[in-house]
Structures are given as structure tokens and as C-alpha cells.
N, C-alpha and C positions, 0 to 999 in steps of 0.2 A: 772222746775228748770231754772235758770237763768245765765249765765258765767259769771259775775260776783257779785255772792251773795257771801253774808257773813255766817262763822261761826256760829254754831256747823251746818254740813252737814242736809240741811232738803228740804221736796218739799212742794209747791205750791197746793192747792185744791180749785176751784170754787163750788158756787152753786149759781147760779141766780147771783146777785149781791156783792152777801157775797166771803169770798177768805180771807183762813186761811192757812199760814206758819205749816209743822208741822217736826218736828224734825224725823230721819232716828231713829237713833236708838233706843230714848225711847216713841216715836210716841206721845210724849203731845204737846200740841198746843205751838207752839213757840208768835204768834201774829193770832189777827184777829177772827175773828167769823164766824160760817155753824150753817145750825140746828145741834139738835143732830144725827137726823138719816140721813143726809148728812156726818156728821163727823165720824159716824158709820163706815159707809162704807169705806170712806177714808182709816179709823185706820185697818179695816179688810186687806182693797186691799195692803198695807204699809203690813203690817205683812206678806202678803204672798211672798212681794217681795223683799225683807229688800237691800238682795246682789244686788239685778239690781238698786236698787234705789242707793246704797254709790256707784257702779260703774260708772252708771252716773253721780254721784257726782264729782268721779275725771275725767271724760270725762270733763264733762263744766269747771273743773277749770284748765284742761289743754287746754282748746279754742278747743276740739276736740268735733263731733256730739254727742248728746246722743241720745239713742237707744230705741225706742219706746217701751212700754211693755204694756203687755195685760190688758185687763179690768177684773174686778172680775167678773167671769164665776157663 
């Protein structure tokens, strides 16, 4: 996430070179391209975290830390 991104609420996914935008709540690719089983994943780890993700969301747009959250186990 970024403090100052834009609307609708979403996070940031790398794989190698590739880096895809993807929306909090209905987890579709907002921009950009992963493979599929890069993006898989993403959309699993997102799903499992929905609340800490829109929390951090309003962390960065109130200029405060966001808070690290775990990787999919």
C-alpha cells in the first residue's frame, strides 16, 4: 500500500517483475499483470485478510504506520 494512493481501497502484489493493483473488497485486478498462480495466491492471502488489509487502508490515508501481516501459512 502506498499513503497516498487512490480509490477504491486495494493493495499492491509483486512477482518478479510483474506488480498488479488488486482491489480489498472484491479482490479483481484493479491494473497490471502476475501469472496466474502468482495471482492465485495473492487473491487466497487477500481473502484471508480482508479486515487488516481495509485497516491498513485507512492507516496510510491517515499518514499513520501500517502493520505488517502474515504471509499465507
Amino acid at each position: 500500500m502506498f499513503f497516498d494512493d487512490h480509490n477504491p481501497p486495494h493493495f499492491h502484489a509483486r512477482y518478479g517483475k510483474d506488480n498488479v493493483a488488486i482491489e480489498i473488497s472484491s479482490l479483481r485486478v484493479l491494473e497490471g499483470q502476475i501469472s496466474p498462480r502468482a495471482l492465485g495466491l495473492a487473491v487466497e492471502w487477500a481473502s484471508q485478510h480482508e479486515a487488516e488489509l481495509l485497516a491498513n487502508w485507512d492507516r496510510a490515508k491517515n499518514s499513520q504506520p501500517i502493520r505488517k501481516i502474515p504471509p499465507l501459512a
